[in-house]
N, CA and C atoms of all chains as a GROMACS GRO file, in nm:
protein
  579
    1UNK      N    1  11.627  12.020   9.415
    1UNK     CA    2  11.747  12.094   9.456
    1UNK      C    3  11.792  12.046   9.594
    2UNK      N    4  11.891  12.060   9.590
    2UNK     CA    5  12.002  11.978   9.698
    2UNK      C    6  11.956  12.034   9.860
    3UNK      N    7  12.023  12.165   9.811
    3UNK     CA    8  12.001  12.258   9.953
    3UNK      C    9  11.865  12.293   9.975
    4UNK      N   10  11.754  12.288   9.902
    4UNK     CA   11  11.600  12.315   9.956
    4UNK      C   12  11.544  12.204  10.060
    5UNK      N   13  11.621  12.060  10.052
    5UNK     CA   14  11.609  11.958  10.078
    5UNK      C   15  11.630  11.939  10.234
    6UNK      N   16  11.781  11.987  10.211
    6UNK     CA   17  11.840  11.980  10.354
    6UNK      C   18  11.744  12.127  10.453
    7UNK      N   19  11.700  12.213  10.404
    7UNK     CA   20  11.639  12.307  10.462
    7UNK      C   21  11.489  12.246  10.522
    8UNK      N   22  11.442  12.198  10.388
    8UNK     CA   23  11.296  12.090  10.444
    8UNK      C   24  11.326  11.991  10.560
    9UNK      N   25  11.489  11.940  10.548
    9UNK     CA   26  11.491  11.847  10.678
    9UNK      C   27  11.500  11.930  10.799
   10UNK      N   28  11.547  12.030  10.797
   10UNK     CA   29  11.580  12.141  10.916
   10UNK      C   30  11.464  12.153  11.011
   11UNK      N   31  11.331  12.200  10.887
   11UNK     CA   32  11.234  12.260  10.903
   11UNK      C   33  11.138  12.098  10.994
   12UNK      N   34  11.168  12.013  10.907
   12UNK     CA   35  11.053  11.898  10.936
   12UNK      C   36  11.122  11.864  11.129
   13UNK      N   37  11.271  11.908  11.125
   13UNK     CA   38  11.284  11.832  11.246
   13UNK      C   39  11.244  11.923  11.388
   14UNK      N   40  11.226  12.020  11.333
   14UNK     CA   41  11.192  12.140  11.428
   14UNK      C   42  11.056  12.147  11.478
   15UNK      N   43  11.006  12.097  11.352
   15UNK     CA   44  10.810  12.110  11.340
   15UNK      C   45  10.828  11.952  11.462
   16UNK      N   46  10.869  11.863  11.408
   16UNK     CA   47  10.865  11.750  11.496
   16UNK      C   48  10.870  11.812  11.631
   17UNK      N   49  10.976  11.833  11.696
   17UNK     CA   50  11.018  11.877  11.832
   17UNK      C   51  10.890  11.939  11.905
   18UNK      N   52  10.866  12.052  11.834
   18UNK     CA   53  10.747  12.134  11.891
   18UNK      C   54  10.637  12.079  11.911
   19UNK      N   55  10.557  11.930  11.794
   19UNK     CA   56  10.460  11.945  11.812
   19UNK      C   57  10.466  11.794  11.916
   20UNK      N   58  10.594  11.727  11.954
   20UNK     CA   59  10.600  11.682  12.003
   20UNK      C   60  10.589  11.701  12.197
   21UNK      N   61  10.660  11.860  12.202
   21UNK     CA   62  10.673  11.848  12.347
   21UNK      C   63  10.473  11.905  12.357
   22UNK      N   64  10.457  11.999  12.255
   22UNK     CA   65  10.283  11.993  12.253
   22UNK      C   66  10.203  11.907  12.292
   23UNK      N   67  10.217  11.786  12.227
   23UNK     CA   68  10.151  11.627  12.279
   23UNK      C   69  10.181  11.632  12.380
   24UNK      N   70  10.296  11.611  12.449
   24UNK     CA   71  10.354  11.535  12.545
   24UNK      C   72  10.286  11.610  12.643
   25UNK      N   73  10.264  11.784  12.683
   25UNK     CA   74  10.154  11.889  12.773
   25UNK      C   75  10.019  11.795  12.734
   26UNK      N   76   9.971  11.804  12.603
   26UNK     CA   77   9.822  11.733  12.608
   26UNK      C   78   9.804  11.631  12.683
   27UNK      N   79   9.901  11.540  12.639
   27UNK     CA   80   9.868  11.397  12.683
   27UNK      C   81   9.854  11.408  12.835
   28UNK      N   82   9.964  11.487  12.884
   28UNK     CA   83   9.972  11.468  13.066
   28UNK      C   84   9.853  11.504  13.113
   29UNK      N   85   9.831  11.649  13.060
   29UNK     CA   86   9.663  11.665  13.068
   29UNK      C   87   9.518  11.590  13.147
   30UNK      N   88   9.563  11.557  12.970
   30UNK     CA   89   9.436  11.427  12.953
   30UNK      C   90   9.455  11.274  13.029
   31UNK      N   91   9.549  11.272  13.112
   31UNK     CA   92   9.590  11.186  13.208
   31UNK      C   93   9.529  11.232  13.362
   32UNK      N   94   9.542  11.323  13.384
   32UNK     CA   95   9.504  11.389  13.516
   32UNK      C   96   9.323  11.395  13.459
   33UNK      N   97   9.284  11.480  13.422
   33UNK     CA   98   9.142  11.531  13.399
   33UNK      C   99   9.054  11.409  13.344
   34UNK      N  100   9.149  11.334  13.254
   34UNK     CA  101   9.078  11.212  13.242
   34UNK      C  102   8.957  11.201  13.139
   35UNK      N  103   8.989  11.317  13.027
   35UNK     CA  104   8.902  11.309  12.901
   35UNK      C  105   8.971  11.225  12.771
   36UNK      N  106   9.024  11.104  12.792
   36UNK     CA  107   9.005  11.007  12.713
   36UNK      C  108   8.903  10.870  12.646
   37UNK      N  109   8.954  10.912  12.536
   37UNK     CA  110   8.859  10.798  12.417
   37UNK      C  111   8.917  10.763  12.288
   38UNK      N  112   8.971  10.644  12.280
   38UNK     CA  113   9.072  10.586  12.208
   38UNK      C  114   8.947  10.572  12.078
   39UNK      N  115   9.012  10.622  11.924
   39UNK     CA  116   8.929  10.576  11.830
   39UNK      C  117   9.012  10.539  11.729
   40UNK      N  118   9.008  10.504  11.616
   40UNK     CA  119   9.097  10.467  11.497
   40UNK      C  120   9.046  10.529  11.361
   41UNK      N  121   9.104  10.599  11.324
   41UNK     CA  122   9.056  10.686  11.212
   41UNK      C  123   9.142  10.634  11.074
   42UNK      N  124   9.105  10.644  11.001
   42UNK     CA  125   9.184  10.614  10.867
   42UNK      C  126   9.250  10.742  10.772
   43UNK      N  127   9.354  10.776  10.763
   43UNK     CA  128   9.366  10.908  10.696
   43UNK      C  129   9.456  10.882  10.601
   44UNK      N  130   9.419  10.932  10.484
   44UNK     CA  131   9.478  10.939  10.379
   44UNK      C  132   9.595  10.997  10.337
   45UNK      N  133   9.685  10.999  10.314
   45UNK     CA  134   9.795  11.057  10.259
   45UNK      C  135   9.840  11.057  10.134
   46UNK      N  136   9.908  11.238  10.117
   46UNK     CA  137   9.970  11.209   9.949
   46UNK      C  138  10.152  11.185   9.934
   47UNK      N  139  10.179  11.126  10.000
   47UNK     CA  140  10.298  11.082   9.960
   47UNK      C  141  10.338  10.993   9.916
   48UNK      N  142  10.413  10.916   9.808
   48UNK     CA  143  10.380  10.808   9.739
   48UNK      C  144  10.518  10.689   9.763
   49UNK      N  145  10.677  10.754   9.805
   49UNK     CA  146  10.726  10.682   9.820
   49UNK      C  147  10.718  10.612   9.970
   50UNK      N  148  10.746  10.469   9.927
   50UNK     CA  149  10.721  10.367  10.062
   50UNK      C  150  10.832  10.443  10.162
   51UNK      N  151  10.934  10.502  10.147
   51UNK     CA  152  11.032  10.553  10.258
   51UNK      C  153  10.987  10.700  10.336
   52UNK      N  154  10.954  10.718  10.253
   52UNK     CA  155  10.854  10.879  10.320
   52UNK      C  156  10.716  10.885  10.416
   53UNK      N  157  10.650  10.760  10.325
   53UNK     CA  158  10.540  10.676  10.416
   53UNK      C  159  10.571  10.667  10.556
   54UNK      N  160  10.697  10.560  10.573
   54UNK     CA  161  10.738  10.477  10.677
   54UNK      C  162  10.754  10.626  10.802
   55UNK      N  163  10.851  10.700  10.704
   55UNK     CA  164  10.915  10.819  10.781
   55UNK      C  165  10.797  10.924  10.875
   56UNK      N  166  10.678  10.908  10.765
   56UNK     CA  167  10.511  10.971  10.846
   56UNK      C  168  10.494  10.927  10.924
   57UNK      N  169  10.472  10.746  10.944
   57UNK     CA  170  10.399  10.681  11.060
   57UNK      C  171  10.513  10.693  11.116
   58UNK      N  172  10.615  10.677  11.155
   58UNK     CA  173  10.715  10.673  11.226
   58UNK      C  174  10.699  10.792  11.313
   59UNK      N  175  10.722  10.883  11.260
   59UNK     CA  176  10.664  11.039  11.323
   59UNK      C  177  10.509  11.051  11.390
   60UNK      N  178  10.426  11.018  11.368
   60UNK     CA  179  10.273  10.986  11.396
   60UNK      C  180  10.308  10.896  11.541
   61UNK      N  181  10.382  10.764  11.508
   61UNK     CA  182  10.412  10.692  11.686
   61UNK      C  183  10.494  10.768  11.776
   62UNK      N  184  10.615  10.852  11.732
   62UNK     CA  185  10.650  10.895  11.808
   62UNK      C  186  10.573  11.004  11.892
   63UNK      N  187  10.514  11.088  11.821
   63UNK     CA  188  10.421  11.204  11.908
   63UNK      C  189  10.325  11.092  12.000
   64UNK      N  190  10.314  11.150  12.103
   64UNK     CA  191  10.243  11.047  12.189
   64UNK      C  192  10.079  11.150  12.196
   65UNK      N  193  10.006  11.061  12.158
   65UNK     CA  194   9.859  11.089  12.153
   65UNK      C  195   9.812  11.038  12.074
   66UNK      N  196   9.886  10.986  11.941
   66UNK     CA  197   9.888  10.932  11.802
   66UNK      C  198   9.962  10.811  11.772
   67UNK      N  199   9.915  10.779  11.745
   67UNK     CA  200   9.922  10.570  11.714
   67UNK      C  201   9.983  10.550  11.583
   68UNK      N  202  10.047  10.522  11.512
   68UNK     CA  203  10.032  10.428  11.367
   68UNK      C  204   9.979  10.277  11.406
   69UNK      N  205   9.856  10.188  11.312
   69UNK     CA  206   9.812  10.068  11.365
   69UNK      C  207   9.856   9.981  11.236
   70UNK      N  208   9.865  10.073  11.110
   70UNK     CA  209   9.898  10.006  11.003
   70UNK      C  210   9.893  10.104  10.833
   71UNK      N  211   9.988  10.050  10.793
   71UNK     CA  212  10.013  10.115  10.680
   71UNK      C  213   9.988  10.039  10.555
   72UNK      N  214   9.867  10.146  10.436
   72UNK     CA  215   9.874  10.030  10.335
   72UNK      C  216   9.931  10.133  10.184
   73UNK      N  217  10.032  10.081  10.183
   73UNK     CA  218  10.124  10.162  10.076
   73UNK      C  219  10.076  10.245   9.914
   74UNK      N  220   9.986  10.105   9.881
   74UNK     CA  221   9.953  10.097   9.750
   74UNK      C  222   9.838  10.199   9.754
   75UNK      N  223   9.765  10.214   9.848
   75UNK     CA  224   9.630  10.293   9.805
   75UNK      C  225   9.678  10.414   9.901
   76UNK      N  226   9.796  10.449   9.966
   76UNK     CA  227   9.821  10.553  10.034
   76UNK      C  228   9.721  10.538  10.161
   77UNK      N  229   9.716  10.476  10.267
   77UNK     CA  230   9.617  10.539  10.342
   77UNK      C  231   9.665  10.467  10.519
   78UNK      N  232   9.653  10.514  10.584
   78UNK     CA  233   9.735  10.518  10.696
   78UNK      C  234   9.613  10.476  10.809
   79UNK      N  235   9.644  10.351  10.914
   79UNK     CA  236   9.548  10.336  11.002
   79UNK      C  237   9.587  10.435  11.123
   80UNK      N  238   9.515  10.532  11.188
   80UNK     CA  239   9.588  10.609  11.296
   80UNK      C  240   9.511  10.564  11.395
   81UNK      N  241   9.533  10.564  11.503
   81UNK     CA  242   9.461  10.546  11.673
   81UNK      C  243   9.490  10.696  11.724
   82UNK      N  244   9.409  10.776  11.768
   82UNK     CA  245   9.424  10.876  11.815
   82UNK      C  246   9.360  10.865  11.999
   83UNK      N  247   9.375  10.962  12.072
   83UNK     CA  248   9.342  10.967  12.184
   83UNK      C  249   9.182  11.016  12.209
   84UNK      N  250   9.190  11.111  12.196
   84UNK     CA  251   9.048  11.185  12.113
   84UNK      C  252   9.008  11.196  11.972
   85UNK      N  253   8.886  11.197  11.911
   85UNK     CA  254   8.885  11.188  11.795
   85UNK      C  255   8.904  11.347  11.764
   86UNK      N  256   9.013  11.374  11.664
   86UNK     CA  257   9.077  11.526  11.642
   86UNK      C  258   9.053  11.501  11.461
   87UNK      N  259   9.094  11.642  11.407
   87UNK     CA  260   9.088  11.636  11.284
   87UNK      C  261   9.221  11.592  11.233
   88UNK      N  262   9.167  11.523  11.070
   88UNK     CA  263   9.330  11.468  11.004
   88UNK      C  264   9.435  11.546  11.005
   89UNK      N  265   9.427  11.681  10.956
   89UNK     CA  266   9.532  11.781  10.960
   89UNK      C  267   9.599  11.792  11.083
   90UNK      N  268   9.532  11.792  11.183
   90UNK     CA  269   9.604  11.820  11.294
   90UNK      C  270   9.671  11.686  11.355
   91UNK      N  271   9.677  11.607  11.295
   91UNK     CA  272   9.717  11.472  11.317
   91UNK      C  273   9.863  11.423  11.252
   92UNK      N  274   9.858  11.501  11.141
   92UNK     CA  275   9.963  11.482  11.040
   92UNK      C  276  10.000  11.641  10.973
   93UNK      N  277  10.098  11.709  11.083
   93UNK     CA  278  10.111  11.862  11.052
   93UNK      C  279  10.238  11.865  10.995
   94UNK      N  280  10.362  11.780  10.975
   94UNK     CA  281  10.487  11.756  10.946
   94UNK      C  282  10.447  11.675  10.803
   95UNK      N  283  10.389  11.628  10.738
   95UNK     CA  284  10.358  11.586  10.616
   95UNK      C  285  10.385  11.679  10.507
   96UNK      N  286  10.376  11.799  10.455
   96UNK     CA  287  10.435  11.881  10.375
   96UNK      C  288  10.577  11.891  10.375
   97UNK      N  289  10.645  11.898  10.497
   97UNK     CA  290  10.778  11.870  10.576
   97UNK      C  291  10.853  11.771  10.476
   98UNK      N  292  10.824  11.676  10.494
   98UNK     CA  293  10.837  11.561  10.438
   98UNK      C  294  10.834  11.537  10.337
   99UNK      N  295  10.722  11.566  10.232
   99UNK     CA  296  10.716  11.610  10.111
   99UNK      C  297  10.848  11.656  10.009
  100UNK      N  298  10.858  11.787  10.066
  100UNK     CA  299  10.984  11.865  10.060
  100UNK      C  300  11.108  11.827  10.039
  101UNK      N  301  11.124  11.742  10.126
  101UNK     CA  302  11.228  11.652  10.193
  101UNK      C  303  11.269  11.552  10.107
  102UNK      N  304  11.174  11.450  10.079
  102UNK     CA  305  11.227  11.301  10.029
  102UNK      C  306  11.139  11.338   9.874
  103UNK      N  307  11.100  11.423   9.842
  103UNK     CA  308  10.972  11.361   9.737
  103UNK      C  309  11.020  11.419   9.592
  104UNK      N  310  12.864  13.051  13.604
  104UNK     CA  311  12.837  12.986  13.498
  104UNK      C  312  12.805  12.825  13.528
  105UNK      N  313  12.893  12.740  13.628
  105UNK     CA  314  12.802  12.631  13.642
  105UNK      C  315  12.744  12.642  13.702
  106UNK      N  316  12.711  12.674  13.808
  106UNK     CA  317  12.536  12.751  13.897
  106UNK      C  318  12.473  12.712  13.803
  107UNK      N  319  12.475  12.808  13.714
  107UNK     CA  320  12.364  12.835  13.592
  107UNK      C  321  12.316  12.651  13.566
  108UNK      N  322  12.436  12.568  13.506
  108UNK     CA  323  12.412  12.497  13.400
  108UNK      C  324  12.333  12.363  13.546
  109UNK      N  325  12.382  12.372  13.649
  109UNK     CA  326  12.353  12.271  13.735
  109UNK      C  327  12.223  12.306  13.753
  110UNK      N  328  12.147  12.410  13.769
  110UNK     CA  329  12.020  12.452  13.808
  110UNK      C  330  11.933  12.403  13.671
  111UNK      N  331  11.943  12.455  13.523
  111UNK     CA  332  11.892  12.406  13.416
  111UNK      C  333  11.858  12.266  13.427
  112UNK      N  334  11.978  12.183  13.458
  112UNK     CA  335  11.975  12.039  13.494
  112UNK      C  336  11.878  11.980  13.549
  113UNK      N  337  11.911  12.038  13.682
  113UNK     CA  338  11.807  12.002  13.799
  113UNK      C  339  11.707  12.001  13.749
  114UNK      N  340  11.623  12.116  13.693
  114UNK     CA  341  11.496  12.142  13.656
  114UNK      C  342  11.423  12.075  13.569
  115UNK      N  343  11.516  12.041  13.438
  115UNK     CA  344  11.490  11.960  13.337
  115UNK      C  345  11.450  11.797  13.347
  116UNK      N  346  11.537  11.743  13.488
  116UNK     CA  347  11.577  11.595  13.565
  116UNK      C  348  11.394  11.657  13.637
  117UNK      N  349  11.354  11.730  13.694
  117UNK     CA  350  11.250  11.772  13.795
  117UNK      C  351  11.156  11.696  13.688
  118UNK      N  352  11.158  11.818  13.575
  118UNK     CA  353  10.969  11.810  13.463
  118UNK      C  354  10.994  11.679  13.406
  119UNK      N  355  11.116  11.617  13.394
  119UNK     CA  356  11.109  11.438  13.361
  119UNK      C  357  11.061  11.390  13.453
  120UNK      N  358  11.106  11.356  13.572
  120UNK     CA  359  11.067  11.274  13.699
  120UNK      C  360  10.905  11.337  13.694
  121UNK      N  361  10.833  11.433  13.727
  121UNK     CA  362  10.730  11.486  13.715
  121UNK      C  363  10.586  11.394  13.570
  122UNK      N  364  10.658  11.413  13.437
  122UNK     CA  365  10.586  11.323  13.372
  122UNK      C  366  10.644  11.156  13.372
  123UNK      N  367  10.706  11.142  13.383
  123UNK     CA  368  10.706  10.997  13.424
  123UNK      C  369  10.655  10.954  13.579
  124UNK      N  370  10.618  11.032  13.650
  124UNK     CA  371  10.511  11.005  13.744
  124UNK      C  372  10.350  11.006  13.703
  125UNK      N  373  10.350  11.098  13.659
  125UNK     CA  374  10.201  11.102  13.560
  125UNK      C  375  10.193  10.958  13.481
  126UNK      N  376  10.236  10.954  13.385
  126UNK     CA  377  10.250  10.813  13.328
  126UNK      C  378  10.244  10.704  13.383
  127UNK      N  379  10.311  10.706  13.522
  127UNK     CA  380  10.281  10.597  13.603
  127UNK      C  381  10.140  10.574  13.658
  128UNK      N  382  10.074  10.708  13.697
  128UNK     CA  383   9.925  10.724  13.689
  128UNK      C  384   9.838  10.672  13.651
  129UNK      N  385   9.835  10.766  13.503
  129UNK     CA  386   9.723  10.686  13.466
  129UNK      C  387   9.766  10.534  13.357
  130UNK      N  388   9.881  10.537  13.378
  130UNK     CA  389   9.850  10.371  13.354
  130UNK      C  390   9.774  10.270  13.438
  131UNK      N  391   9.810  10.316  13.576
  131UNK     CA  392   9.712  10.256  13.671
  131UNK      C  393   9.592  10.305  13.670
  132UNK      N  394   9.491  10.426  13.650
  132UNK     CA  395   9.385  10.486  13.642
  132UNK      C  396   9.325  10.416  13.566
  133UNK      N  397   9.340  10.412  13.415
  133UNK     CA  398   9.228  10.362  13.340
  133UNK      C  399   9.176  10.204  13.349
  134UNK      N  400   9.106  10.168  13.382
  134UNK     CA  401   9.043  10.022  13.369
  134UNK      C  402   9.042   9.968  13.228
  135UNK      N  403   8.981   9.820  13.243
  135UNK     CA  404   8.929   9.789  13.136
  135UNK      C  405   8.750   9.830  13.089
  136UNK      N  406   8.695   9.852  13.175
  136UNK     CA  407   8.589   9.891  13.158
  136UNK      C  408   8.585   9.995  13.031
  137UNK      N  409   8.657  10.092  13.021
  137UNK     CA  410   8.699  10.189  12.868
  137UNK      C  411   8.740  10.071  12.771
  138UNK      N  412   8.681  10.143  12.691
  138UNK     CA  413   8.693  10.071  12.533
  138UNK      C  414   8.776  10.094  12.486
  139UNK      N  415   8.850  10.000  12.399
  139UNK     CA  416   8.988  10.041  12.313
  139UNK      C  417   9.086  10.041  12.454
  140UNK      N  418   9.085  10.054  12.590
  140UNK     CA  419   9.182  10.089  12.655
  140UNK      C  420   9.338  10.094  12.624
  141UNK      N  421   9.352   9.998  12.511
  141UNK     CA  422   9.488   9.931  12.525
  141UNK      C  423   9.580  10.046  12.456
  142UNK      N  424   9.500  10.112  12.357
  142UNK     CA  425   9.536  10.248  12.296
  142UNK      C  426   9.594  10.315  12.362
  143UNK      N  427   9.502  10.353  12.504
  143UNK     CA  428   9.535  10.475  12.582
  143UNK      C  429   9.631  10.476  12.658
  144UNK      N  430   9.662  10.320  12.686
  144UNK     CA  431   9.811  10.304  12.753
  144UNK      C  432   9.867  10.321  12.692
  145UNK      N  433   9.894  10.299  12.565
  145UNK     CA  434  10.006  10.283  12.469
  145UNK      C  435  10.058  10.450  12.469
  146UNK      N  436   9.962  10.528  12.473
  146UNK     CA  437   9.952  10.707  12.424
  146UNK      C  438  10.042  10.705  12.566
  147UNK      N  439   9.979  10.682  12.663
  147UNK     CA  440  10.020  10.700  12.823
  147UNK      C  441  10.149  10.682  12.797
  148UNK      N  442  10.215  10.524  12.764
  148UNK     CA  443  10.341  10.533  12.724
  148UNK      C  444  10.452  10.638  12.690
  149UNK      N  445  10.329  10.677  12.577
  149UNK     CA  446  10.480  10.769  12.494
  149UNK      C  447  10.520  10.916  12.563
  150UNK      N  448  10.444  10.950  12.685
  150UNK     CA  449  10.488  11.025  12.737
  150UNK      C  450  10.626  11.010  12.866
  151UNK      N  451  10.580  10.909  12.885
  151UNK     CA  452  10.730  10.834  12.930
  151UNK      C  453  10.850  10.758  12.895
  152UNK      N  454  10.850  10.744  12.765
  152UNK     CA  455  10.935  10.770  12.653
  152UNK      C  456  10.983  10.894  12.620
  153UNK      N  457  10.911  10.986  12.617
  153UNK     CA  458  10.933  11.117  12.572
  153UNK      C  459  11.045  11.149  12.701
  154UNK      N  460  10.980  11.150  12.841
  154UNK     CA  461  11.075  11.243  12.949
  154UNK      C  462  11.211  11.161  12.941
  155UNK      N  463  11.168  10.980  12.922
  155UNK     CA  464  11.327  10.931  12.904
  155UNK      C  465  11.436  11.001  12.840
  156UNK      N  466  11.313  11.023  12.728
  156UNK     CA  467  11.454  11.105  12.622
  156UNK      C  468  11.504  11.220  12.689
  157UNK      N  469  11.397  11.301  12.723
  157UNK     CA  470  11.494  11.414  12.770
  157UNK      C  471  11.570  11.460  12.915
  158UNK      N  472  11.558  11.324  13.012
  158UNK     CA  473  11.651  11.266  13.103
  158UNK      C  474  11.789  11.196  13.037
  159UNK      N  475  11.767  11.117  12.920
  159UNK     CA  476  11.924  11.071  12.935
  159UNK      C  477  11.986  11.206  12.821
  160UNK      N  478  11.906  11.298  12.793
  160UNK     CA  479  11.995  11.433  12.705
  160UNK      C  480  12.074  11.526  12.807
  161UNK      N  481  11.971  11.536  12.906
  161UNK     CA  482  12.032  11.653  13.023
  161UNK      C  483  12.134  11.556  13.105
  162UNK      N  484  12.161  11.372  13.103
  162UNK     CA  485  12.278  11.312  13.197
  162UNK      C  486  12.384  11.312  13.080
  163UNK      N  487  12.375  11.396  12.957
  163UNK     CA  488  12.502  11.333  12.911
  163UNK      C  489  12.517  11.233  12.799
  164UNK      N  490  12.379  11.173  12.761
  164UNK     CA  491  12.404  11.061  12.666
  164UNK      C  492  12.363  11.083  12.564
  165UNK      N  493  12.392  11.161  12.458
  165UNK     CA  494  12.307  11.198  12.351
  165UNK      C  495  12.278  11.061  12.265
  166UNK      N  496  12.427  11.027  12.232
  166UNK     CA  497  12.365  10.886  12.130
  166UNK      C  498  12.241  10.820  12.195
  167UNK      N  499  12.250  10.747  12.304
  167UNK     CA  500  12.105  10.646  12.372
  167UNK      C  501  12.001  10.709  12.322
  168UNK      N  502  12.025  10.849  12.380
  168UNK     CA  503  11.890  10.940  12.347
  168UNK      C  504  11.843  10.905  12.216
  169UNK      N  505  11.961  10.912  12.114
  169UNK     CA  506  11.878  10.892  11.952
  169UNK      C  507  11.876  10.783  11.939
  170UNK      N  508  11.968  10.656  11.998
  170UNK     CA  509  11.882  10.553  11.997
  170UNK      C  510  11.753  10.518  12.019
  171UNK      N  511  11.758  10.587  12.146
  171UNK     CA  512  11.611  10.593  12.191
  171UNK      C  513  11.475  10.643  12.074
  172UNK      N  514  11.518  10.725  12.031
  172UNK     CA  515  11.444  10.812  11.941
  172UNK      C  516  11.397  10.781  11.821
  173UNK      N  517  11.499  10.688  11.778
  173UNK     CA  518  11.445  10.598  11.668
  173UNK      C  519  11.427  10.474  11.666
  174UNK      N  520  11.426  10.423  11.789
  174UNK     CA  521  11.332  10.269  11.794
  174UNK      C  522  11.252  10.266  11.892
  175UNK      N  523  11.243  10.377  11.997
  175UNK     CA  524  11.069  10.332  12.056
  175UNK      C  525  10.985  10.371  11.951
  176UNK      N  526  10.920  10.419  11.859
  176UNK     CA  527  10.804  10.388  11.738
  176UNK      C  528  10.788  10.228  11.748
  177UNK      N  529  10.897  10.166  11.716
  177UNK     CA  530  10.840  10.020  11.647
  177UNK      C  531  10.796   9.929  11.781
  178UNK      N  532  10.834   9.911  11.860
  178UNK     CA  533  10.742   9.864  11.982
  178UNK      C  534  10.620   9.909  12.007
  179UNK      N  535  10.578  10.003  11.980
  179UNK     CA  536  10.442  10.037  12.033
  179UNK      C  537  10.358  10.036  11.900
  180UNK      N  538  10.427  10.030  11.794
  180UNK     CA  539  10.330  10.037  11.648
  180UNK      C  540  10.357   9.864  11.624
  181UNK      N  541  10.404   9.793  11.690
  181UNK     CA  542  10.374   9.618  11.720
  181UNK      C  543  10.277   9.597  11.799
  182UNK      N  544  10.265   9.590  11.934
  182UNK     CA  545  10.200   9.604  12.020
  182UNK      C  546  10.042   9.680  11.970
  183UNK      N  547  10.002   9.791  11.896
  183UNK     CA  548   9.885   9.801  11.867
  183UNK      C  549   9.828   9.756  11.738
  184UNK      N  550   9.951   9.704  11.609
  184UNK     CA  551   9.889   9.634  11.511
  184UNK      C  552   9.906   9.486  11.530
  185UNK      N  553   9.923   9.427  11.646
  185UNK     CA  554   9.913   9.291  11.684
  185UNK      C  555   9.799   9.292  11.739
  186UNK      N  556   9.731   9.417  11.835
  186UNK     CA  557   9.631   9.416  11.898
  186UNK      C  558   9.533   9.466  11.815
  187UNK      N  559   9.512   9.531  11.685
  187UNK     CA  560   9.412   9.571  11.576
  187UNK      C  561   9.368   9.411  11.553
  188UNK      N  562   9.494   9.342  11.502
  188UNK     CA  563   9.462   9.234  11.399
  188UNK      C  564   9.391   9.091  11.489
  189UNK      N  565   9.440   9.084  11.638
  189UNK     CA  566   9.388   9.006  11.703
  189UNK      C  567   9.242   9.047  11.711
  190UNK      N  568   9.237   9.120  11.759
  190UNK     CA  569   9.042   9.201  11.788
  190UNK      C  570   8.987   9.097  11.685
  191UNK      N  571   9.042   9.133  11.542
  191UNK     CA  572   8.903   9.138  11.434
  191UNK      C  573   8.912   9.039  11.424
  192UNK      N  574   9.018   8.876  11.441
  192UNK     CA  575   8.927   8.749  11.500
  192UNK      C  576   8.842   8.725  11.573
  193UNK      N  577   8.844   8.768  11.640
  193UNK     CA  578   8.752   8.719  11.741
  193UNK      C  579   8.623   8.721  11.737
   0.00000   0.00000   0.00000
């Protein structure tokens, strides 16, 4: 449905914003206090079109704390660089968003 | 009423200038001695990306801003899958 769509985009761009200026407090943070440790985690995703993919990692680089290093389409699974090692969910909280949206 | 909107301004121009000083930080702070470092700049980065954006929103430029918004990702997701793929030669 048309209009559930445009509501999922509403929703996904809002969730963006927030969890973005969120990072952006962490990160400064963890700049001053100085509890960084760069790791690379691999996380899986269920979204299957390549444009929705792109649209995740795209979102994942922009939040700053979170990396995209590489995307492999066919088996769904996403290289992330994180700052601290955090859990997947909290890494990729706009992914249902998205879902919604393009899927 | 512009009181109001000039003071918002100010403040908004303040907490930008504020993290893009941070950023300038610890880009200089971390060594190479940390592992992975190149990551943590990159993270360091995007917080000064971030205040850009919301410095050229409060001067007035919304388009740049979304320029901005949708092409810093691909510079920094170059820059660390050039630097993944170099590593694992070596």
């Amino acid at each position: 449905m048309f209009i559930t769509r445009i509501f999922y985009g509403i929703a996904y761009f809002m969730v963006l914003i927030f969890e973005i200026i969120k990072a952006t407090v962490d990160v400064a943070i963890r700049t001053v206090n100085g509890k960084v440790e760069p790791v690379i985690v691999e996380i899986p995703t269920i979204l299957k079109r390549p444009i929705s993919q792109t649209i995740l990692a795209n979102s994942i680089t922009l939040t700053p704390g979170t990396l995209s290093v590489d995307l492999d389409s066919e088996n769904k699974v996403l290289k992330v660089a994180t700052i601290v090692a955090r859990k997947n969910e909290d890494v990729i909280p706009f992914e249902p968003y998205i879902k919604g949206m393009l899927e | 009423m512009d009181d109001i909107l000039t003071i918002i301004r100010s403040i908004l121009l303040v907490v930008s200038a504020v993290f893009i000083l941070l950023a300038a930080f610890g880009i200089l702070r971390f060594k190479d001695d940390l592992e992975r470092v190149l990551y943590a700049r990159i993270h360091i980065l995007g917080v000064a990306d971030m205040a850009c954006i919301l410095a050229l929103l409060v001067l007035g430029e919304p388009l740049l801003a979304g320029a901005y918004f949708i092409l810093a990702p691909f510079a920094s997701h170059a820059m660390a899958n050039g630097f993944y793929y170099g590593e694992d030669k070596q």
